[in-house]
C-alpha positions, 0 to 999 in steps of 0.5 A: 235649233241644232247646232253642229260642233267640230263638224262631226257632232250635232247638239240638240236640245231633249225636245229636238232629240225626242222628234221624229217622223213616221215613215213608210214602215209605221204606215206599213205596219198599221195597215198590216195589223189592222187587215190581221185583225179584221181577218182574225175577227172575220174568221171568229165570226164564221166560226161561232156565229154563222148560222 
């Protein structure tokens, strides 16, 4: 558990220091580049293989 030292520092162990909580802008940045390459996709295949 954290412990605060001389009210300013906070000590953490390595494993405590390492994790984290994806926000918003994880969320935002996958659903981005998973529309990207489902239009890059859609695009190649109006392009190669539409008959």
């Amino acid at each position: 558990m954290a412990t605060t030292r001389d009210q300013h520092q906070v000590v953490e162990t390595a494993t405590e220091a390492r994790q984290g909580e994806p926000g918003p802008s994880v969320a935002a940045l996958l659903a981005v580049s998973t529309g990207l390459a489902v239009l890059i996709l859609a695009v190649i295949w109006f392009v190669f293989f539409r008959t």
